[in-house]
N, C-alpha and C positions, 0 to 999 in steps of 0.2 A: 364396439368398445364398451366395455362393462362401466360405468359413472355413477359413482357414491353418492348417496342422498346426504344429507347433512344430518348424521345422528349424533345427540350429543351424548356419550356416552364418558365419563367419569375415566379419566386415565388412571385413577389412583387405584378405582376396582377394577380396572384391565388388567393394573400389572398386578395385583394381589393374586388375579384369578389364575395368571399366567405365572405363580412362581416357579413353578417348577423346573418351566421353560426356560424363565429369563432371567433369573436367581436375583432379582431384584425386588427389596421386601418391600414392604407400603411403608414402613417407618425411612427407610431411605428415599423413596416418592418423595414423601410429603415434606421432607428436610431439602431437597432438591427444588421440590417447587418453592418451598418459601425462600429460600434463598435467592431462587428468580422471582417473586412476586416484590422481594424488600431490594432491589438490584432495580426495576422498572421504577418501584414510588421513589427513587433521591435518584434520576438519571434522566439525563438530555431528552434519549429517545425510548423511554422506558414506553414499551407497549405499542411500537412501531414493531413489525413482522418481517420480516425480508427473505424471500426464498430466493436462495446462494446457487448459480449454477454455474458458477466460475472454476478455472482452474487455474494452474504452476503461479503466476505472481501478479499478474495486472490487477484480477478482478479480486483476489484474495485478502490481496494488499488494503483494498477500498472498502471491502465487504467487515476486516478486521479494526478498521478506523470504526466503522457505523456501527460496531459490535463496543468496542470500547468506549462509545457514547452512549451504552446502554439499550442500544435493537437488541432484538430477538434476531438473530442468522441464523436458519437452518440453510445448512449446507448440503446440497442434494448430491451422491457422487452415484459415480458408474460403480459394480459390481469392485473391478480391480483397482478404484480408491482415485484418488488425483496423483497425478505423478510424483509429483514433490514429496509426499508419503514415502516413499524411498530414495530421497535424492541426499546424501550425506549420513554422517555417525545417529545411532541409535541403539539406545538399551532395547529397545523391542520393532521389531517387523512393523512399518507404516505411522510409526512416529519417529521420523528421521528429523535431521536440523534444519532443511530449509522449512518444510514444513510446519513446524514449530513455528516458525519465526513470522507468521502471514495467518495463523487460524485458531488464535487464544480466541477466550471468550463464543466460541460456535456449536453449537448441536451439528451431528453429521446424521445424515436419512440417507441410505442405501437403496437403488430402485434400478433395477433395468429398463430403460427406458424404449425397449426393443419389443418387453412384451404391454401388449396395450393394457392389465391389470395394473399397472405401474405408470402409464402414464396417466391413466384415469386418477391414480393416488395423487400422483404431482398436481394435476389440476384441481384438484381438491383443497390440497394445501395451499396454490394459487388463487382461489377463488376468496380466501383469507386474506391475502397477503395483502400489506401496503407496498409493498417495492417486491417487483423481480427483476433480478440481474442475471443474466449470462452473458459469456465468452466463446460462444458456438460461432462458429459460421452463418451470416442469416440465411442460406439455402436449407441446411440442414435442419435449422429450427421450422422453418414455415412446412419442410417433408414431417416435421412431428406433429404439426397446427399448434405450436408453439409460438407463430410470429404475434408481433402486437397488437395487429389488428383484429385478430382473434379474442388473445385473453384479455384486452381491453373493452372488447365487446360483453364479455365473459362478467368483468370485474372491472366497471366507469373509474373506479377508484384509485387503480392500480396504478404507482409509477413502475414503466418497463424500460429499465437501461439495457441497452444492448452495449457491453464492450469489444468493440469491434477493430481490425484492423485498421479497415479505411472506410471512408462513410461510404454510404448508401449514396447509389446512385453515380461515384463516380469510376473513372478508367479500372481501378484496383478492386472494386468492388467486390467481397466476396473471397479475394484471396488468402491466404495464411498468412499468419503473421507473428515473428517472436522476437525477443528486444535487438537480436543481432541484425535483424532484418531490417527495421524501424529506428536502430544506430545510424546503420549506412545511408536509407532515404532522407533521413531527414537533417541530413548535413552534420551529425555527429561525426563522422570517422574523418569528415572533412575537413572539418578544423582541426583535428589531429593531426592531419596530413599539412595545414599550413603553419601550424606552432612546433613542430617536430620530423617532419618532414616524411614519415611515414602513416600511411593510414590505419588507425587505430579506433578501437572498442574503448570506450569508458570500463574502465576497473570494477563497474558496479552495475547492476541492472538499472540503470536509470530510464528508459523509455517505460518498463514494466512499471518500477515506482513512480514513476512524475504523473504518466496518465491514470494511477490508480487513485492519488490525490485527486488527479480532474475530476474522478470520477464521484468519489466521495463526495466531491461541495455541489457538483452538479444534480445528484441524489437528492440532500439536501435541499438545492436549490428548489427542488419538483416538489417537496415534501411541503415546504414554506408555503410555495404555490397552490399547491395543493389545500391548505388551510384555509387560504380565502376565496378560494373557488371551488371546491368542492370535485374537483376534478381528477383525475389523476390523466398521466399521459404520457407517451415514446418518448425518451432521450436516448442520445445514440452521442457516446464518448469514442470515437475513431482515435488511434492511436498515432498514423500517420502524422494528420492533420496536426494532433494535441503536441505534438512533439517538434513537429516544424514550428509551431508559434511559439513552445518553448526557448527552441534557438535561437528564432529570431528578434523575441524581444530585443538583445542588445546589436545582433549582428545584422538587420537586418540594413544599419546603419543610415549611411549614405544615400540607399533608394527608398527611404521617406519620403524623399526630395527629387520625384523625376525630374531630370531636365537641369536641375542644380548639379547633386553630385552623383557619381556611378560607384562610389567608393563601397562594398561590402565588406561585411566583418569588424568588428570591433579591435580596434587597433591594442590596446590596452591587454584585449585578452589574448590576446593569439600571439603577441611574441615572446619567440623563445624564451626572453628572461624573466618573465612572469613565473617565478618558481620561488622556494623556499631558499633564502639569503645563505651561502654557506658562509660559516666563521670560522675562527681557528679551530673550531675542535669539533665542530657539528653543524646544524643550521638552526636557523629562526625562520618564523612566519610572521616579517613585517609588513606592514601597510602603511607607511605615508601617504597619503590621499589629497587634504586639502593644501591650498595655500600652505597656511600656518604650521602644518605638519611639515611640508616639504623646507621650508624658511628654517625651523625649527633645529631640522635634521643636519643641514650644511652647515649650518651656524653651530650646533652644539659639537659637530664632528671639525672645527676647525677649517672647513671649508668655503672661506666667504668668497673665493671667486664662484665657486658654483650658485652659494643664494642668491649672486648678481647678476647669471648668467641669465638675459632673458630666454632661453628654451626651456626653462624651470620655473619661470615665475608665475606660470597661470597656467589653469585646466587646459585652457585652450593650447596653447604652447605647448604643456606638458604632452598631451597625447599624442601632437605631431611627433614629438621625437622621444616617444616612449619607450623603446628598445635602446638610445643612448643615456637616456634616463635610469633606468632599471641595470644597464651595464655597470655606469656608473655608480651608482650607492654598493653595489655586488662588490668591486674592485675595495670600497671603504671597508663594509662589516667583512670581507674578509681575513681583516688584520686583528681582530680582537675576538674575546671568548665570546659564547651564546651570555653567558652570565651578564656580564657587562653590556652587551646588548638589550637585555629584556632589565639591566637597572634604569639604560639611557631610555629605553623607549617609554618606562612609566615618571622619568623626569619630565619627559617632554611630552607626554600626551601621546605618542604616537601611537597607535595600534599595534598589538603584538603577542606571539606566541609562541613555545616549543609546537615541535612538533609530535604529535602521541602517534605509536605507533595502535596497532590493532589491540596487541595486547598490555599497551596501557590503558586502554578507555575502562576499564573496569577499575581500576584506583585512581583515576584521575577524580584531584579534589573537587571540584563541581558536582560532578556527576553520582560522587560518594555522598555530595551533602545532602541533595534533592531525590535521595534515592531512585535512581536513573535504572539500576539493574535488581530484578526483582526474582527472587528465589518461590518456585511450587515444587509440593511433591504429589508423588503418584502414588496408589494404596500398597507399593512394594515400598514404599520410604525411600524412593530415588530420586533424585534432586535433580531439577530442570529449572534454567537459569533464562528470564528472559528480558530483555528491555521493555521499561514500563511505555503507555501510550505520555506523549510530551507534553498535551496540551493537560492544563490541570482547569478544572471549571470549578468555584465558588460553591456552587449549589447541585452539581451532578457527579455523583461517584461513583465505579464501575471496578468491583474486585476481580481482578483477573481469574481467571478460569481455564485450566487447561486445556490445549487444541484436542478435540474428542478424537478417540477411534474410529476406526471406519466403520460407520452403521451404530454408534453407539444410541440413537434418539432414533430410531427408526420406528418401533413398536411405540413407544410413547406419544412419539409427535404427531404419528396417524391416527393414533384414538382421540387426541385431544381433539385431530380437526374435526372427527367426526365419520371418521372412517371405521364401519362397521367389523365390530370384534371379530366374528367368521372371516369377512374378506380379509382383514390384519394377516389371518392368521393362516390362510390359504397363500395370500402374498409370500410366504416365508417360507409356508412350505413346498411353494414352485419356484423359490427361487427367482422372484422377479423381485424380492425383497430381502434385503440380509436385514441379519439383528446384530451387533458386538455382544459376545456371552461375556456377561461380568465374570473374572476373572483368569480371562484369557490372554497372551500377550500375544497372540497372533492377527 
């Protein structure tokens, strides 16, 4: 296998040298970089490096959080792009919607990783990096010498997340895994099955989102560590796993307490009338919760045998018979508008709200005030609409940047690491490396 020496050669006279090629002038470089250099000095993880081997949503998701705080992601993909590239509506071929939606803020580096000139590249890049992530299968990685023990060897420094389906080491070990799969084991479709009586998916990729959060503060967490030990080192985010102690935070109830109770599942959540309140003309999304709420509610609605009933007057009591609870208040705000509901519930303190459908969140006033939805274009003047990152930091600020083309940092980010002009350039033209040609929509 051919292995790049470390030359540092100057990407701004790579690509001058290479205009021809790559129609990318040095006065656009040099706006580019600075942009990234003033983007690392006022940002979280400014000047953190993270080589991206993720793909569709788990590790995307995670890798687009660490980019919004200001890392460096370069995103490594195969020849034919990550799938999501083509998954929904787009103005041009491999910038589709879901894809947008998982890989603002990212550089993309093009490599087949099939021919060993390109995986020499990756290791190069790797030998750089503060964090690698992938979502491979860990057989296939260690058939590349890709596994951690390697590039840790490679690179002491290195944090290596592996996002994986199930950990290392147990019964699952090793096999595929995507959120429909990771719904059903881990008791998702279950509770579906007990609130509604058929067994059902969540509406939403939740297992791919929830463990791409894990993964992200787990990152983090190594990076911290990593500061005052000097260390870097394997983390391994199993999605199985992450997802079952998602669940079961609330549900896992009752078997807290072996030997006490056998009760699972969280009573509160799982019955059927844990829904949105219908009124005379639509629904609300109330919450009575405490005491004082629930006391509040019977009394302001004329109700005092109910605020006397004791199966209402305490938590305790409440959850026992939380499905007569929840029937009952349903039977009350059924007789009156949503309007009059949401004046009672901000008389009385009670928690409350309409319900937005998909296509209100975009003028919903909140969301309008804090600038929640944020407008980029692309050099055709097209307008791409995306949700900002939610956490807002004091002292770290991170302008969005649109999800690249496939291969659009490929030439660039290989010269920077040091990857010889000729080998670059051989790379590209055998095809174990693509380049995105500026002004291409393909």
């Amino acid at each position: 296998m051919l292995r790049f020496h470390t030359l540092k050669i100057n990407p701004l006279l790579g690509s001058c040298f290479l205009l021809g090629k790559s129609q990318i002038s040095l006065q656009q470089n040099i706006k580019k970089m600075s942009k990234q250099t003033q983007t690392q000095a006022k940002s979280a993880l400014g000047g953190i490096k993270i080589i991206d081997m993720t793909s569709v949503l788990f590790g995307p998701y995670a890798s687009q959080t660490l980019a919004d705080y200001g890392a460096e992601v370069i995103k490594v993909e195969a020849p034919e792009g990550d799938s999501t590239r083509y998954t929904g509506a787009h103005h041009e071929q491999g910038l589709s919607a879901i894809f947008l939606g998982v890989n603002r803020n990212k550089k993309s580096v093009c490599l087949d990783l099939k021919q060993p000139d390109a995986l020499a590249a990756l290791l190069t890049l790797i030998d750089q990096a503060d964090v690698f992530m992938h979502s491979v299968r860990p057989q296939k990685m260690a058939a590349l010498g890709l596994d951690h023990e390697t590039l840790l060897a490679r690179n002491p420094k290195l944090v290596y997340a592996g996002l994986h389906g199930f950990g290392n080491g147990g019964a699952y070990a090793g096999q595929p895994a995507y959120d429909d799969v990771i719904q059903g084991l881990s008791g998702v479709a279950d509770l579906m099955t007990r609130q509604g009586g058929t067994p059902r998916y969540l509406p939403t990729v939740a297992a791919d989102k929830t463990c791409g959060m894990v993964a992200t503060h787990a990152i983090l967490a190594a990076l911290f560590q990593r500061e005052r030990s000097g260390e870097g080192q394997f983390i391994e985010i199993p999605m199985f796993e992450t997802m079952t102690g998602f669940v079961m935070v609330e549900h896992f109830y009752g078997h807290h307490l072996p030997g006490l109770c056998d009760e699972i599942g969280y009573p509160r959540a799982l019955t059927p009338w844990r829904k949105p309140y219908q009124t005379s003309d639509g629904y609300i999304c109330m919450m009575p919760y405490t005491d004082k709420h629930w006391a509040n509610f019977f009394t302001g609605t004329g109700s005092l045998e109910l605020a006397a009933d004791d199966r209402f007057k305490t938590m305790s009591m409440r959850t026992q018979h939380i499905a007569a609870l929840y029937e009952t208040a349903g039977r009350i705000v059924a007789d009156k508008k949503t309007a009059f509901w949401l004046a009672f519930c901000d008389q009385y303190e009670i928690p409350a709200a309409p319900i937005n459908r998909l296509e209100d969140l975009e003028s919903d006033p909140h969301l309008k005030s804090v600038d929640f939805f944020q407008d980029l274009q692309d050099e055709q003047g097209r307008t791409y609409r995306f949700t900002r990152h939610p956490v807002r930091m004091q002292k770290s600020q991170v302008e969005p940047i649109m999800p690249p083309r496939l291969g659009a940092d490929t030439r660039e980010t290989l010269l920077a690491a040091g990857v010889p002009l000729t080998a670059v350039e051989s790379l590209l033209q055998s095809g174990a490396a693509k380049q995105h040609a500026m002004g291409s929509t393909k």
